[in-house]
N, C-alpha and C positions, 0 to 999 in steps of 0.2 A: 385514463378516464377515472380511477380510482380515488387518483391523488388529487385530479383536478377537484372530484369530489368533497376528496376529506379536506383540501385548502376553502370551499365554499363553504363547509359546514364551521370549519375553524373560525374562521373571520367574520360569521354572526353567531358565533355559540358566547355566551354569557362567562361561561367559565370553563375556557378551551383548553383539551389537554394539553397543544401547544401555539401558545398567541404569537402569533408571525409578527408582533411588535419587536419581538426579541430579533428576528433579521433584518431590523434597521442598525443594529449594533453590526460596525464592519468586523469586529475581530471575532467576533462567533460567524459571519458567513466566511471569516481566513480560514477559521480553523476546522470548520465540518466541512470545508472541499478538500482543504487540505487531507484531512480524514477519510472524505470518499475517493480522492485522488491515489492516496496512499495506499489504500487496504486493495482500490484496484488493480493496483501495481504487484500489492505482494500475492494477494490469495490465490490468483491464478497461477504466478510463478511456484508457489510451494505445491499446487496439485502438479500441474505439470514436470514438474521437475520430480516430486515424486514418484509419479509414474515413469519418467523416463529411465530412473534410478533403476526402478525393479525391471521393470520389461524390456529395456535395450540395452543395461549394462551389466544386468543378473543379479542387482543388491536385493536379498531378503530382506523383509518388511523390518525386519531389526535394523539392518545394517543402514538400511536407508533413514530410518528415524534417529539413528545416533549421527549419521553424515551432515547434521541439520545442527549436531553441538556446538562447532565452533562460533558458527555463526550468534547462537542462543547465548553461550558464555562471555563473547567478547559483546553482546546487551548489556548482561549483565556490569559489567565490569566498567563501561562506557556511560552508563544511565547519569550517576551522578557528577559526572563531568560535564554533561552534554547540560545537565541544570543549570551549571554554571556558566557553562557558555551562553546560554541563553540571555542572562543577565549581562555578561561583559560584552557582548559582540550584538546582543539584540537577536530574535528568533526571525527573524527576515534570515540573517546571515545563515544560523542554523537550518533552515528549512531548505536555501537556495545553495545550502552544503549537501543535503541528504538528496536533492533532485539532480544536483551531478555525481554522487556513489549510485543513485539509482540507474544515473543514464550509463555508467561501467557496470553496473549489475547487470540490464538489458543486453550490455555488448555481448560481456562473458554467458548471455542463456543463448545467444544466437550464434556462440562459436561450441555450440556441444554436437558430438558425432557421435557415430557407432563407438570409439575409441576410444571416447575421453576415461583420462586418466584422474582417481581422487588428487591427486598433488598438484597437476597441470590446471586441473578446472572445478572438481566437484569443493575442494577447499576453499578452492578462492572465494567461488560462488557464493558458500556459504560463511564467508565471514562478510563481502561484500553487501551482502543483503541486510545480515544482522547491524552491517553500521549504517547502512541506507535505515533500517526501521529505527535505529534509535534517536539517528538524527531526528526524523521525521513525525514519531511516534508521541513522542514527550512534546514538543514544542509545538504538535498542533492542538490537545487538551488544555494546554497552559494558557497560548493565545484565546481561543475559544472561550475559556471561561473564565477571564480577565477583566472582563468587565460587567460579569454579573451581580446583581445584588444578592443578598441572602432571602430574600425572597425569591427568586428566579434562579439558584442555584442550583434547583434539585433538575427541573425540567431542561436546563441550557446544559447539563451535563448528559442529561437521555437522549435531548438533540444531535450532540455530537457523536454518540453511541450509535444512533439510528444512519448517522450518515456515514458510520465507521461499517457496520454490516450492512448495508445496502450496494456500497462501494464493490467490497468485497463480493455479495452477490452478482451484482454487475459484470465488473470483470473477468469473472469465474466465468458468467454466461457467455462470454460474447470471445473469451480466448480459448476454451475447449471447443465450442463451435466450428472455430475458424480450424482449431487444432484437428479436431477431428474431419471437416469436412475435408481439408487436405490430406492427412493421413489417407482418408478412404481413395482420396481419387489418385494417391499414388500406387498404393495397392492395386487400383482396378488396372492398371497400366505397367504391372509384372513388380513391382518395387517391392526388395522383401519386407517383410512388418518391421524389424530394425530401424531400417532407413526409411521406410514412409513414415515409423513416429518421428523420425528424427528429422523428417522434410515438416512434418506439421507441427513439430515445437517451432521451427524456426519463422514460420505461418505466424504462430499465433506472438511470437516475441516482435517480427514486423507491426501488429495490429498493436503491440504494448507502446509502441514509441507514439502511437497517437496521444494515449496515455499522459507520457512520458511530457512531451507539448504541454499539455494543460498542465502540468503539473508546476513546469517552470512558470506557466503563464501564473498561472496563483501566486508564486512566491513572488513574483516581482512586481506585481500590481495589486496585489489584497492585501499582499503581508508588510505595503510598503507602510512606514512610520511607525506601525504597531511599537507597542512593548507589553512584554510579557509579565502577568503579575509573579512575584515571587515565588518558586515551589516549591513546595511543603519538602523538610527536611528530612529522610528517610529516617526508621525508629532505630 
């Protein structure tokens, strides 16, 4: 009701914080689903998986945030290649590359147990994710504000921002939920806390493939023809 709201106030405000003429431009609606697509994908995964680190596999809060390096480094490392692929391959290809390391990212969160081992799963996982976000990360801001003018560059760029933490909102909401409502009702039914979290991560990674759906569906039908303006050369 909110937003039905704040879209009625936008479309006769004189000088709207955000004029919804800007999503007649297809490559800024590619790129902020692409965005809210995205960040719903990772923000639940990194809480969840966080918790599951400390509480079912006994990682302290340290160990669990350095587990999350590899993945971080091989971004880094990956960033300005991925620029260039954008350019040579087209960010169609990039993005419908980052939604299948996502759909292996999802595999590997629904094959964690009591047991998992860092070398067998928790590594993988986190380099897997780190090249699902870079694919994904870079070439949905590129697309998106592609075909802004400089006049509209400031606001198309908080648009994409708004649908990047919304996303993430979202997905947070609706896969702890799922996460938790099964944990608890495996608990109530003798399941030690171990294996009830680790029946409701795999809850809430099923709810992620809906996710996961729309996310192809974006790349292969929004992001089709686009190209991506140039990206800025790093310093």
């Amino acid at each position: 009701m909110l937003i039905a709201g704040f879209l009625a106030i936008e479309s006769k405000s004189a000088a709207p914080l955000l004029p919804l003429r800007l999503f007649k431009i297809r490559s800024l609606v590619a790129g902020s689903l692409g965005e809210f697509l995205t960040t719903s994908l990772m923000f639940p995964m990194f809480f969840l998986v966080s918790l599951y680190l400390q509480e079912v596999l006994g990682y302290s809060p340290l160990k669990a945030g350095l587990a999350w390096a590899p993945g971080a480094v091989l971004f880094l490392l990956l960033a300005p290649l991925v620029q260039g692929a954008i350019q040579k391959a087209g960010p169609r290809a990039v993005y419908v590359a980052g939604t299948v390391v996502w759909a292996v990212t999802v595999v590997f969160f629904l094959t964690f147990s009591e047991h998992s081992g860092f070398a067998a799963a928790v590594l993988p996982f986190s380099l897997l994710i780190g090249l699902a976000m870079v694919l994904c990360l870079i070439v949905n801001p590129i697309v998106g504000t592609s075909r802004a003018t400089g006049q509209d560059a400031g606001i198309t760029s908080a648009a994409i921002n708004v649908f990047t933490q919304v996303g993430g909102a979202i997905g947070v909401s609706v896969a702890v939920t799922i996460f938790y409502s099964r944990s608890s009702h495996l608990t109530a039914h003798g399941h030690s806390a171990a294996s009830s979290m680790v029946g409701g991560l795999h809850a809430a990674g099923i709810a992620l493939i809906v996710l996961l759906a729309l996310h192809m569906i974006n790349g292969l039908i929004t992001y089709r023809g686009l190209r991506g303006a140039k990206a800025p050369k790093a310093i």
